[in-house]
MDAnalysis code that builds the backbone (N, CA, C; Angstrom):
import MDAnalysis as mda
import numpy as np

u = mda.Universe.empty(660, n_residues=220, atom_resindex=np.repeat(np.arange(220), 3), trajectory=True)
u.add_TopologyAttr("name", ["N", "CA", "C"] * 220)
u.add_TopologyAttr("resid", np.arange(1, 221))
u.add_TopologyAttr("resname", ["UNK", "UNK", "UNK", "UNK", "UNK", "UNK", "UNK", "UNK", "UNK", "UNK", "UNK", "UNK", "UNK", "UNK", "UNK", "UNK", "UNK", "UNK", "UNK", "UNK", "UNK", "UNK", "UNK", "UNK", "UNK", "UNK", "UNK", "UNK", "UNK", "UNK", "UNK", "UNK", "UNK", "UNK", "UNK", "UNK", "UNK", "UNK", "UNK", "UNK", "UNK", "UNK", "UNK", "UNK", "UNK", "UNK", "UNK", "UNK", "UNK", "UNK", "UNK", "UNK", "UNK", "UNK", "UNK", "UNK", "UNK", "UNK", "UNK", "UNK", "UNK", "UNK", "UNK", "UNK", "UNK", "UNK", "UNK", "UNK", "UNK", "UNK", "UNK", "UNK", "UNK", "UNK", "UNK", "UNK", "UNK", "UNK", "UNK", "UNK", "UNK", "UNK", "UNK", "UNK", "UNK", "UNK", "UNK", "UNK", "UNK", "UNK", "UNK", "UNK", "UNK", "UNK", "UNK", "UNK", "UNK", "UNK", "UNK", "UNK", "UNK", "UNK", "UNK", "UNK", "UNK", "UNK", "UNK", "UNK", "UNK", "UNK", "UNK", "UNK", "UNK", "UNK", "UNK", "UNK", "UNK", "UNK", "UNK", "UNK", "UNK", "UNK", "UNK", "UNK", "UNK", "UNK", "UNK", "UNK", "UNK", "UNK", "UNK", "UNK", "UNK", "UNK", "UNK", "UNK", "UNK", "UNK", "UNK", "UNK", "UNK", "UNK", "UNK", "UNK", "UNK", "UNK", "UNK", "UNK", "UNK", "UNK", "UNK", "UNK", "UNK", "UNK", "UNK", "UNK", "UNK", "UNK", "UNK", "UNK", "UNK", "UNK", "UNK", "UNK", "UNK", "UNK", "UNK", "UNK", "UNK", "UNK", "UNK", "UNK", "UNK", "UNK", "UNK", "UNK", "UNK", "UNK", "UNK", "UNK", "UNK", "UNK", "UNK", "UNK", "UNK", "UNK", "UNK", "UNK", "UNK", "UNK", "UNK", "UNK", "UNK", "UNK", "UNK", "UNK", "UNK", "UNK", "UNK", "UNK", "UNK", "UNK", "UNK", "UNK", "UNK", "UNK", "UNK", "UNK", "UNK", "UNK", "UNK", "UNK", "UNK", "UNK", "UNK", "UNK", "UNK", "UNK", "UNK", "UNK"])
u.atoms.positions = np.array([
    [15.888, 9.855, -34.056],
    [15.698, 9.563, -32.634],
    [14.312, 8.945, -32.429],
    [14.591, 7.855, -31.871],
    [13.174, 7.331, -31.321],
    [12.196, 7.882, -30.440],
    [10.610, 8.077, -30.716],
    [9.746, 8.991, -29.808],
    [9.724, 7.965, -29.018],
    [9.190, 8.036, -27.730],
    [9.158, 7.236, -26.686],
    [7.276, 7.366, -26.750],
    [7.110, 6.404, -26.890],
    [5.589, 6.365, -26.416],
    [4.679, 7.037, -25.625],
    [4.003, 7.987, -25.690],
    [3.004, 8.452, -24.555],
    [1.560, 7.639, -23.771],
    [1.240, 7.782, -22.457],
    [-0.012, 7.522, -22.312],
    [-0.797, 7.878, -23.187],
    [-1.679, 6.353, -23.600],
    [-2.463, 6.506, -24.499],
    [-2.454, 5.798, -25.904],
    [-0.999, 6.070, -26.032],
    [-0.825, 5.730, -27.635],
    [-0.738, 4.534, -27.448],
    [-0.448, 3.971, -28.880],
    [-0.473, 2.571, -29.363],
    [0.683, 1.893, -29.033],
    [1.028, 1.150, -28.258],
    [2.476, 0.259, -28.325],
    [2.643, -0.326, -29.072],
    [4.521, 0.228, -29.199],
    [5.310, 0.008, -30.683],
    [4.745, -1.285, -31.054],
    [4.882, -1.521, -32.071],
    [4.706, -3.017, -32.677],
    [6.128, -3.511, -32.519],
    [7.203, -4.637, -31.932],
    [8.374, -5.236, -32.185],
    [8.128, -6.608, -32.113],
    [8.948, -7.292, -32.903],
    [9.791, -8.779, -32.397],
    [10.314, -8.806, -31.343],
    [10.438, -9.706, -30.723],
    [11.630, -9.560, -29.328],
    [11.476, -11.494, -29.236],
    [12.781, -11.412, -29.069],
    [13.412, -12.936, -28.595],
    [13.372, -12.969, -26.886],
    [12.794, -14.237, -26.407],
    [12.714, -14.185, -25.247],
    [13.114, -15.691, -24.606],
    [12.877, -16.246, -23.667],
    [13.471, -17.646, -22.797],
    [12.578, -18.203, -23.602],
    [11.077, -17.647, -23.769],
    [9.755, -18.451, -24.348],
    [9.863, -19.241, -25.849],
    [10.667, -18.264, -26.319],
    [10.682, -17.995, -27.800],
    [10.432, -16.698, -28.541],
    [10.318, -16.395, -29.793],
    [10.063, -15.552, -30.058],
    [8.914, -14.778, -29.935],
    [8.546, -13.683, -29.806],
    [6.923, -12.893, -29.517],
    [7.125, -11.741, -30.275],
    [5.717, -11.915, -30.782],
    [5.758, -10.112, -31.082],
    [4.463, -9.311, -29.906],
    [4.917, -7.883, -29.406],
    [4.309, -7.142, -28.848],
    [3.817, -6.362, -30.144],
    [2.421, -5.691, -29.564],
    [1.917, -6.021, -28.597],
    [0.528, -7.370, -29.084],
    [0.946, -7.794, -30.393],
    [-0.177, -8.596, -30.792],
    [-0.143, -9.904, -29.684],
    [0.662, -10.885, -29.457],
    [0.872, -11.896, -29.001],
    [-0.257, -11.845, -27.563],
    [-0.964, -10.454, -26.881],
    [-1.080, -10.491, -25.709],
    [-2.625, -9.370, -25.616],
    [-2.779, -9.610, -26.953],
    [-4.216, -9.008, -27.662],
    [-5.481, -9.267, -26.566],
    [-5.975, -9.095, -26.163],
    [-7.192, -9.370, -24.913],
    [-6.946, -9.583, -23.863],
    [-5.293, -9.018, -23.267],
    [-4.888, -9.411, -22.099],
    [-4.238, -7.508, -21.483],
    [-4.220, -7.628, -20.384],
    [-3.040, -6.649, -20.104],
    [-1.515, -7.621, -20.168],
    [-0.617, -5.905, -20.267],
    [0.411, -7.324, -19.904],
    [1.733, -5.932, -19.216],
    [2.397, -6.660, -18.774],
    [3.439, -5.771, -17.689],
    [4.884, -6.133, -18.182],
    [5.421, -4.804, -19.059],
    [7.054, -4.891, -19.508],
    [7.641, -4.727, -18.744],
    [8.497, -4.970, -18.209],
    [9.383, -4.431, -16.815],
    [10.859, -4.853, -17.186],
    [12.167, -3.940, -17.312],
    [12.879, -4.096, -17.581],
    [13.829, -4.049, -16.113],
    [15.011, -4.691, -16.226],
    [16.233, -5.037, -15.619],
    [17.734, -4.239, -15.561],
    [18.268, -3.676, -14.791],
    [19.418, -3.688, -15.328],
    [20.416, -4.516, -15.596],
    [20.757, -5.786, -15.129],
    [21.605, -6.900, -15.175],
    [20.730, -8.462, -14.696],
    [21.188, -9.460, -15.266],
    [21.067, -10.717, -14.897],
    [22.091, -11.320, -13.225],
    [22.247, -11.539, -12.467],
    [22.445, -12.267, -12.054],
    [23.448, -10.712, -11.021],
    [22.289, -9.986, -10.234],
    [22.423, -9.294, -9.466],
    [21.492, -8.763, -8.330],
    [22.177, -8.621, -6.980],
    [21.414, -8.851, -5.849],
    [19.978, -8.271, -6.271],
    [19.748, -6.723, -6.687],
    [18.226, -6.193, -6.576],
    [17.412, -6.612, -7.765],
    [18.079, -7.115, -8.414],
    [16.424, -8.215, -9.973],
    [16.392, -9.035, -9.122],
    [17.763, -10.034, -8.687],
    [16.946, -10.934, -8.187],
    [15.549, -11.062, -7.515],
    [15.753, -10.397, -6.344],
    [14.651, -10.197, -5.576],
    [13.914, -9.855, -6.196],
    [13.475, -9.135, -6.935],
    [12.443, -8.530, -8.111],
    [11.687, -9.602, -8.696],
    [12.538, -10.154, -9.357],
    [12.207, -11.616, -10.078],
    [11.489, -12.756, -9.326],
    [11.954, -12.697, -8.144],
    [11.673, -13.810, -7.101],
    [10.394, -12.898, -6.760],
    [9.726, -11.991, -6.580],
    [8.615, -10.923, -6.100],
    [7.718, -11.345, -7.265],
    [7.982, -10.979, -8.590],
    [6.950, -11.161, -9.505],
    [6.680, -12.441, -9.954],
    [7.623, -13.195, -9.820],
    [7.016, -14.932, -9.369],
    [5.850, -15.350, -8.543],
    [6.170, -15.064, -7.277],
    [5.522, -15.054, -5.987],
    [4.116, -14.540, -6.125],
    [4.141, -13.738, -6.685],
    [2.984, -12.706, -7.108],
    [2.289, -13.472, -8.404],
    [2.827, -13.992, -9.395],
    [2.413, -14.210, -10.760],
    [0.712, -14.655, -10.455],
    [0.475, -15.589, -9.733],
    [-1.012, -16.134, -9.503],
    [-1.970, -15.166, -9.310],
    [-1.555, -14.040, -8.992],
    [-2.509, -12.526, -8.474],
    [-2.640, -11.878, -9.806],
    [-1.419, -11.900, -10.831],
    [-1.539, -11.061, -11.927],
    [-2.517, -11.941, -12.834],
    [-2.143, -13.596, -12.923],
    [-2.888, -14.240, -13.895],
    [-4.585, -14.277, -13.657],
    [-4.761, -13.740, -12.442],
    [-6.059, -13.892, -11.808],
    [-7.190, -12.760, -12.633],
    [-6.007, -11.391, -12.606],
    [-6.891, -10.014, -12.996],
    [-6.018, -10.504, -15.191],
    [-6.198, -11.470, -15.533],
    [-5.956, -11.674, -16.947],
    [-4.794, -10.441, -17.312],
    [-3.494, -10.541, -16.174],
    [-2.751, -9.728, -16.916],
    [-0.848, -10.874, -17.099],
    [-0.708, -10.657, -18.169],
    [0.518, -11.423, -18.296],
    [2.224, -10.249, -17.892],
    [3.210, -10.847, -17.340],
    [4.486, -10.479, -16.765],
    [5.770, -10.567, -18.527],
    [6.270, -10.098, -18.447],
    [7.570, -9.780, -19.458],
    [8.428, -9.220, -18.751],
    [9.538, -9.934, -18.644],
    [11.284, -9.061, -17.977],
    [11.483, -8.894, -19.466],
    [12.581, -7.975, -18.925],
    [13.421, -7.789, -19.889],
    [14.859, -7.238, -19.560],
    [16.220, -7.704, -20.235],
    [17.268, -6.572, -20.242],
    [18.265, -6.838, -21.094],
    [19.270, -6.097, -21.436],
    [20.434, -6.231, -22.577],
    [21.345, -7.387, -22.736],
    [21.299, -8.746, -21.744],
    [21.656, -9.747, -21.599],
    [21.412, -10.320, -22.686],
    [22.360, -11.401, -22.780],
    [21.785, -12.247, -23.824],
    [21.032, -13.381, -22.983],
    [20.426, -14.475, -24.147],
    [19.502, -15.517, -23.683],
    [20.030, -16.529, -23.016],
    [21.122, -16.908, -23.267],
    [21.840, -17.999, -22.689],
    [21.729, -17.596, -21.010],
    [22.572, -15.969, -20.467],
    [22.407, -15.772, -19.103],
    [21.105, -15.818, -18.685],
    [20.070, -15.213, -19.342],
    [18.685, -15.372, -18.550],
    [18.142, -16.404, -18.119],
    [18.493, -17.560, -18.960],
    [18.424, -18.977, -19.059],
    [18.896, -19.647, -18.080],
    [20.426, -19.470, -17.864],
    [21.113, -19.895, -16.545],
    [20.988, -19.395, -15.232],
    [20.730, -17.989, -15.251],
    [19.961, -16.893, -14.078],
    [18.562, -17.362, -13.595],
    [17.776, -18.268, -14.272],
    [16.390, -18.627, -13.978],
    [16.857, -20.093, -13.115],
    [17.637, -20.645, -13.739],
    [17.701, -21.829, -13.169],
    [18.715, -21.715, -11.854],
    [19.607, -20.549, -11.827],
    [20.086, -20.480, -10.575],
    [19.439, -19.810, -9.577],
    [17.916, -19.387, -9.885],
    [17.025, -18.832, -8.736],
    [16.404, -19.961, -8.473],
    [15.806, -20.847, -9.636],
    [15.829, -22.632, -9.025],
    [16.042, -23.324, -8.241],
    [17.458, -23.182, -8.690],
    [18.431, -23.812, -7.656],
    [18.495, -23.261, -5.813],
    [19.029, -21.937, -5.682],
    [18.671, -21.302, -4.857],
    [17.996, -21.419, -3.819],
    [16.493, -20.548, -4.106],
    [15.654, -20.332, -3.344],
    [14.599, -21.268, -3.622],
    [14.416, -22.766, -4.767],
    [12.895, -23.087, -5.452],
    [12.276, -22.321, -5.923],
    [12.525, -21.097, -6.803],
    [11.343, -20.423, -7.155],
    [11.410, -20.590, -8.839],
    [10.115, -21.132, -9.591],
    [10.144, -20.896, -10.492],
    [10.088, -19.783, -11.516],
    [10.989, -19.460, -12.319],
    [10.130, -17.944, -13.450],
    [9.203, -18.163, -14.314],
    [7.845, -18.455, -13.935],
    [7.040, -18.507, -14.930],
    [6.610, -17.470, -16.485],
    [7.271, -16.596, -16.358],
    [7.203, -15.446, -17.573],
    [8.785, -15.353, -18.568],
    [8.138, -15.032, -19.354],
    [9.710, -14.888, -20.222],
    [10.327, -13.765, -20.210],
    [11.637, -13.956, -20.672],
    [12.608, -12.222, -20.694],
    [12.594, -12.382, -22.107],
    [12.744, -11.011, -22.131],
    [13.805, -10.945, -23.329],
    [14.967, -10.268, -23.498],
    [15.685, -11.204, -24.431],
    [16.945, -11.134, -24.766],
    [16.959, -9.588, -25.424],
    [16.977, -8.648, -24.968],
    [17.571, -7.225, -25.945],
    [18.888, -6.589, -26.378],
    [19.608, -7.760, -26.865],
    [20.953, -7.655, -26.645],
    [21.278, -6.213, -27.970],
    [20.520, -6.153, -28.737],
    [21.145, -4.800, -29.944],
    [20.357, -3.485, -28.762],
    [19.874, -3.931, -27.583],
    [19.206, -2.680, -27.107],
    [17.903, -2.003, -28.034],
    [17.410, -2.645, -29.064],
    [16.415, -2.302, -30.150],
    [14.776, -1.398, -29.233],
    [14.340, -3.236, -28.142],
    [13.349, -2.209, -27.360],
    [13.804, -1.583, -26.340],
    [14.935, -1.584, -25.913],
    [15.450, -1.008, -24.885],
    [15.150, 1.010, -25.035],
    [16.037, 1.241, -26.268],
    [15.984, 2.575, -26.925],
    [14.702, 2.854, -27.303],
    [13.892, 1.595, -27.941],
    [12.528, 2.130, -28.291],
    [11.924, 3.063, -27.302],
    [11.972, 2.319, -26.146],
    [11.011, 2.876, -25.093],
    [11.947, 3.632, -24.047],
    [13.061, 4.171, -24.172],
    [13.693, 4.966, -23.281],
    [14.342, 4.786, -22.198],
    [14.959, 3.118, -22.113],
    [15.191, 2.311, -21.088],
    [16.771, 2.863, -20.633],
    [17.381, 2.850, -21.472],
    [18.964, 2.936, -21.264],
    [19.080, 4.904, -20.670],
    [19.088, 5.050, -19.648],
    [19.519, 5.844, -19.202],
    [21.059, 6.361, -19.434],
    [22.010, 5.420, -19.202],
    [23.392, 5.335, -18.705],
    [23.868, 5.958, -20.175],
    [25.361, 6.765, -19.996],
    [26.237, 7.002, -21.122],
    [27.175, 6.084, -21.286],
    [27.628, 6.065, -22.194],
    [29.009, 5.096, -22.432],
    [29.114, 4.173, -22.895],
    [29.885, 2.974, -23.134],
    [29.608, 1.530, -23.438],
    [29.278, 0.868, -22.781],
    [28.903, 0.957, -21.413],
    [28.371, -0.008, -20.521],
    [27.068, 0.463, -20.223],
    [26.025, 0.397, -21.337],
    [24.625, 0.572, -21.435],
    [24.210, -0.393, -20.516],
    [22.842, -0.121, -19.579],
    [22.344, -0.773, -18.776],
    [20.703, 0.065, -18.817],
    [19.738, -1.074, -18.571],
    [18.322, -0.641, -18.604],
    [18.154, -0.032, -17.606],
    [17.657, 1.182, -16.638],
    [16.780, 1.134, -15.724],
    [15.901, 0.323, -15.311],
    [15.206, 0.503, -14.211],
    [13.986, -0.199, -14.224],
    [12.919, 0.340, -14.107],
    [12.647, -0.111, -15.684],
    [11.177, 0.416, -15.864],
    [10.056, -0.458, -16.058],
    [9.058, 0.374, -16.053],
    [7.720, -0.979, -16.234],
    [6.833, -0.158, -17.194],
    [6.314, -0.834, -18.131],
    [5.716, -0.115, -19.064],
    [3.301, -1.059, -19.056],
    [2.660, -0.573, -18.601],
    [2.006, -1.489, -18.745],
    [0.557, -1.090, -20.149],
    [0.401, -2.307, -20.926],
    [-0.207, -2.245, -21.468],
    [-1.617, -2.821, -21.922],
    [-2.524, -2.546, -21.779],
    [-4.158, -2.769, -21.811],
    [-4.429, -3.852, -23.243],
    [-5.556, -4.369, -22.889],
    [-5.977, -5.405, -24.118],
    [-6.266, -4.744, -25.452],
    [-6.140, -3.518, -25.522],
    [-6.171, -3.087, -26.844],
    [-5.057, -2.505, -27.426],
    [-3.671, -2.949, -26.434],
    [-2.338, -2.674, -26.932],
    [-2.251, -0.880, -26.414],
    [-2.672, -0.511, -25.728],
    [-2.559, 1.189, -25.433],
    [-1.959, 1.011, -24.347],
    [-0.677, 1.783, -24.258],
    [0.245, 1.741, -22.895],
    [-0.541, 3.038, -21.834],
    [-0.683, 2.446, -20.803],
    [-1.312, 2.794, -20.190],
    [-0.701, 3.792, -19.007],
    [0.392, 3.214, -18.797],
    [1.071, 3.731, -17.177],
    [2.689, 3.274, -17.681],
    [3.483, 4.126, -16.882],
    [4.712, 3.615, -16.999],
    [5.563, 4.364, -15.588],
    [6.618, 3.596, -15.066],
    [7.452, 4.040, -14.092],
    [8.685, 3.705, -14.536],
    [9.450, 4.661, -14.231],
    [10.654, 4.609, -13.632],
    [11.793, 4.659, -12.443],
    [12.505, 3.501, -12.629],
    [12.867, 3.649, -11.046],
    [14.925, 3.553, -11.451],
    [15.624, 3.615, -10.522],
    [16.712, 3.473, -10.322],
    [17.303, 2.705, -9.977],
    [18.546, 2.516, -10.241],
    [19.003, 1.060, -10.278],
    [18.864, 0.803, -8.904],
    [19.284, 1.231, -8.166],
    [19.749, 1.182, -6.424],
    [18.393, 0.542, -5.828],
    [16.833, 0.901, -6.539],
    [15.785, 0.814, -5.458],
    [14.938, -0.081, -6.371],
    [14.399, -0.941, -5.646],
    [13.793, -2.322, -6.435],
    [12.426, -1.896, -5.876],
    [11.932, -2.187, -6.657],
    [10.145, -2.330, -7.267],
    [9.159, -2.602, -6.615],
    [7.903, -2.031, -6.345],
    [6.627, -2.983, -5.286],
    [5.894, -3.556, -6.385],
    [5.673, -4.533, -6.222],
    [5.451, -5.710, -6.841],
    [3.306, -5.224, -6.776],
    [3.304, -5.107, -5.198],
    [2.125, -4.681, -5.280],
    [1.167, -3.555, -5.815],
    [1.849, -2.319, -5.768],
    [1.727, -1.381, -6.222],
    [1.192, -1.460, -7.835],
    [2.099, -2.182, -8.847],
    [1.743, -2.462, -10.066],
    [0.516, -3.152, -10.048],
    [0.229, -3.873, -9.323],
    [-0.867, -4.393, -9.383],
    [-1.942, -3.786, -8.916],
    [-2.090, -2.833, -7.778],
    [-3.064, -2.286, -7.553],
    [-3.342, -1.323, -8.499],
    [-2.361, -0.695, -9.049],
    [-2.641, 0.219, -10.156],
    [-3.264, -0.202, -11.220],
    [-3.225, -1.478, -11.873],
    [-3.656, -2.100, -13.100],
    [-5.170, -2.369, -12.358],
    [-5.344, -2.556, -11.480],
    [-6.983, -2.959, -10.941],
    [-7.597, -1.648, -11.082],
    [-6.938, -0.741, -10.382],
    [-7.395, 0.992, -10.401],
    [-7.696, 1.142, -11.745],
    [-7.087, 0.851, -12.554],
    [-7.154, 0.989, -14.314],
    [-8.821, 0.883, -14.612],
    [-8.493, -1.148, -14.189],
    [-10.033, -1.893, -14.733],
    [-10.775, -1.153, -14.340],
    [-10.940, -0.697, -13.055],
    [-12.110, -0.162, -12.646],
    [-12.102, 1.151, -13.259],
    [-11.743, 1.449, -13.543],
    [-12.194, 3.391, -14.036],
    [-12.327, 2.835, -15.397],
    [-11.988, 2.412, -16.349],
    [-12.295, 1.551, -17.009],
    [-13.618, 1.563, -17.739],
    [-14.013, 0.671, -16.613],
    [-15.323, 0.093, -16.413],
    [-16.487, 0.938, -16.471],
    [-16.020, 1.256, -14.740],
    [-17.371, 2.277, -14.589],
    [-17.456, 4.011, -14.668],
    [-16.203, 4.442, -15.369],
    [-15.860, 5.853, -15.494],
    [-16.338, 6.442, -14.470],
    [-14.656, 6.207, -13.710],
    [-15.164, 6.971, -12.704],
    [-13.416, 6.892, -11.979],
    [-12.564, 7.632, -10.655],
    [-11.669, 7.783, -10.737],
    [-11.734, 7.122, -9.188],
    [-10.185, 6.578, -8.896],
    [-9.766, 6.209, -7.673],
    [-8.668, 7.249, -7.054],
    [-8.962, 7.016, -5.395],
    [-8.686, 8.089, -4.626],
    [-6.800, 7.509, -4.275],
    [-6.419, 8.605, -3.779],
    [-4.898, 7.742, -3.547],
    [-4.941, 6.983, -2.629],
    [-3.667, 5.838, -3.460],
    [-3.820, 4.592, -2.509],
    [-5.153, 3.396, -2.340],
    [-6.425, 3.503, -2.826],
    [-6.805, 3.270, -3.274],
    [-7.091, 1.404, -3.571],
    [-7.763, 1.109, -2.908],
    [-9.080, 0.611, -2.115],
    [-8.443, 0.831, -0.670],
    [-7.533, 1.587, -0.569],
    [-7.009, 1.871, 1.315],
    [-6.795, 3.547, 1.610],
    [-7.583, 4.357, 1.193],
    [-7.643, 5.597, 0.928],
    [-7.858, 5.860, 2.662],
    [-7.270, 7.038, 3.138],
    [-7.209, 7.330, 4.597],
    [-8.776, 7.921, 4.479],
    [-9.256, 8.833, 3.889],
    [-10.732, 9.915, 3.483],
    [-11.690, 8.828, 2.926],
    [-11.775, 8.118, 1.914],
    [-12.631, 7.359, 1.177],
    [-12.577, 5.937, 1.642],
    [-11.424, 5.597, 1.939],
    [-11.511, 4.105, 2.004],
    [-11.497, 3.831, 1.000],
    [-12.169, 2.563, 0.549],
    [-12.444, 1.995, -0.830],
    [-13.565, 2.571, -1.939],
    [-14.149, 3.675, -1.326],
    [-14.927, 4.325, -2.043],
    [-14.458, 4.778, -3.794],
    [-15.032, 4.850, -4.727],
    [-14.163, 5.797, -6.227],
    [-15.395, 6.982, -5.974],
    [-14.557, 7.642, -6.705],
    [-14.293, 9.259, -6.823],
    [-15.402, 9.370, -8.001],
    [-16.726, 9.827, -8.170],
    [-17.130, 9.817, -9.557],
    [-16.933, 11.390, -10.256],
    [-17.432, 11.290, -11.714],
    [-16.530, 12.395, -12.347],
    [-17.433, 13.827, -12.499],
    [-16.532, 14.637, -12.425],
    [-17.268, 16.054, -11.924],
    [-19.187, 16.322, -12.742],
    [-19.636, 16.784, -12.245],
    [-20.667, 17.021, -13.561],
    [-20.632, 18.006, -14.095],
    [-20.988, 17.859, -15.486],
    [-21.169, 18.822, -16.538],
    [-22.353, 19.590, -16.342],
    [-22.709, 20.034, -15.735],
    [-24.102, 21.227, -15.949],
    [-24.538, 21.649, -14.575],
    [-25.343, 22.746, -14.233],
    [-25.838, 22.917, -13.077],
    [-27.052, 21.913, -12.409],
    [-27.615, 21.669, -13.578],
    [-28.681, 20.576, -13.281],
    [-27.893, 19.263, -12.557],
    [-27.059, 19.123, -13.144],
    [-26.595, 17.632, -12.579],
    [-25.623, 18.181, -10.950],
    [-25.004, 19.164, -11.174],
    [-24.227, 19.031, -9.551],
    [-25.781, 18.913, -8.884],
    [-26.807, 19.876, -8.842],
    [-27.956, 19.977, -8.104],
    [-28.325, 18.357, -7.462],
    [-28.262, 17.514, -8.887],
    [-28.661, 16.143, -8.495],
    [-27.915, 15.319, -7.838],
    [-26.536, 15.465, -8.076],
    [-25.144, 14.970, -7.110],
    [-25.869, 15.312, -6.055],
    [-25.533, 16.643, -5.402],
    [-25.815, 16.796, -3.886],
    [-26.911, 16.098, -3.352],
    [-28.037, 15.876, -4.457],
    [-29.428, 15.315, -3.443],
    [-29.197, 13.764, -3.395],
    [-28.416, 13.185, -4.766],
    [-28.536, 11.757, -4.944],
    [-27.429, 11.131, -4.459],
    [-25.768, 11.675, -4.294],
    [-24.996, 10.981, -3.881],
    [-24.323, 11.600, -2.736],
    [-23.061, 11.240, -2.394],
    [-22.356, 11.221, -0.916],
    [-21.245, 12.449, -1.549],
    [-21.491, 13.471, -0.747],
    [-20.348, 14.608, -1.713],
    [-19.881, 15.067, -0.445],
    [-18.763, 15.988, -0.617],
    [-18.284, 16.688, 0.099],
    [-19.266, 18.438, -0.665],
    [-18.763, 18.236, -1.526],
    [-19.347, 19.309, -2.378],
    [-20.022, 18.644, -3.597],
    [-20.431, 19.402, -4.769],
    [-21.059, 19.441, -6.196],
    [-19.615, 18.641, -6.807],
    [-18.996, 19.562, -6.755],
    [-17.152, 18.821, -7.553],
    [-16.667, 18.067, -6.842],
    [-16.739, 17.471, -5.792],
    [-16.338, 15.839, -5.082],
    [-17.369, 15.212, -4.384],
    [-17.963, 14.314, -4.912],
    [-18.798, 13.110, -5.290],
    [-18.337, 12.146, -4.969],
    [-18.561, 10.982, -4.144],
    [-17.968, 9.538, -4.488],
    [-19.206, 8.589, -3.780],
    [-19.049, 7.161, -4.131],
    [-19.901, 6.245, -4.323],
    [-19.140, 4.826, -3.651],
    [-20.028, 4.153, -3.203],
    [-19.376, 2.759, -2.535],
    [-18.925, 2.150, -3.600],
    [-17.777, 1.096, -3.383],
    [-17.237, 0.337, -4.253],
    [-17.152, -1.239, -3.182],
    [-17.796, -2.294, -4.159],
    [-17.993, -3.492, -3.531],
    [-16.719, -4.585, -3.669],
    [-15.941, -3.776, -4.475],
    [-14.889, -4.689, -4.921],
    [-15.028, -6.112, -5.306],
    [-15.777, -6.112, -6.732],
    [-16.523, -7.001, -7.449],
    [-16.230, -7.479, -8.319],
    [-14.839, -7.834, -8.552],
    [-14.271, -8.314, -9.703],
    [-14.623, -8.712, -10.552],
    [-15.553, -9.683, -10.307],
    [-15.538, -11.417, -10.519],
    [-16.744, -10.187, -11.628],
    [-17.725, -9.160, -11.427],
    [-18.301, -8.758, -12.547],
    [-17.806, -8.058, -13.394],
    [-16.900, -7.932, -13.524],
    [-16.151, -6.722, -14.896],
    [-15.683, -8.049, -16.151],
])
């Protein structure tokens, strides 16, 4: 039985055939984040919209250096014709590739196929992974309820920044009802240091601390 990956660990190493061509994860995407997100079917009302969302969006993800991957048990030919009939459609291009998982190989890797029976189908999940290949976050959702497009993204920024400056974001987060855009910094270790929290920063107490955040991208 396949382990399913935990926060933290290393993402699997696979091949995967995609619209692009072939790729291997997670080398191909080495100094980048990048966002797996699987499908249950090609050429059905709630991906669509999904698909047409992370399009729409793609310029926001390429901005914070993170790359998009669909995926589902289809073969390549439908994904192929499914892209060009959202083309056709609505004008929207798919700038990211799927992949074809037709043996279900990463599907099972990573715990996608929920369903019993012969009519295996992916959930939708999103798996996201950091420039040093460490999966970072993952959701699962149900077939019935399609995806915030935004959400993934604010979460992968929440990432960079704690990241960065070790230190934690409040929920919801740069729109926190209590903090606002403020982060959360991390408890202190000693009596000496809460002492210095209270005199030097903005606390509620010694154990909640937080600090302005300028939302400064452009320096990380």
């Amino acid at each position: 039985m396949n382990k399913i990956p935990l926060l933290g660990e290393k993402f699997p190493r696979m091949e995967v055939q995609t619209t692009f061509g072939k790729k291997i994860l997670p080398d191909d995407y080495e100094g980048k984040w990048f966002v797996l997100f699987s499908h249950p079917a090609d050429f059905t009302p709630v991906c669509t919209t999904e698909f047409i969302a992370f399009a729409k969006k793609y310029r926001s993800f390429k901005l914070m250096n993170i790359e998009l991957i669909g995926l589902s048990v289809d073969q390549n030919f439908s994904h192929i014709k499914w892209v060009e009939w959202i083309k056709e459609k609505f004008d929207i291009d798919i700038p990211f590739p799927i992949i074809s998982d037709t043996g279900e190989y990463v599907s099972k890797k990573l715990g996608m196929i929920h369903s019993k029976g012969s009519n295996a189908s992916t959930v939708r999940a999103v798996f996201v992974v950091d420039p040093w290949g460490l999966l970072r976050l993952m959701f699962y959702y149900p077939q019935e309820i399609g995806r915030n497009m935004d959400e993934i993204l604010r979460a992968i920024k929440a990432m960079i920044v704690t990241d960065t400056y070790d230190v934690a974001t409040p929920e919801n987060w740069p729109e926190n009802s209590l903090l606002k855009s403020n982060i959360i910094l991390p408890p202190p270790t000693s009596i000496e240091q809460a002492e210095a929290f209270k005199k030097e920063e903005s606390c509620y107490d010694w154990w909640f601390c937080y600090r302005e955040w300028f939302n400064n991208f452009d320096e990380i």
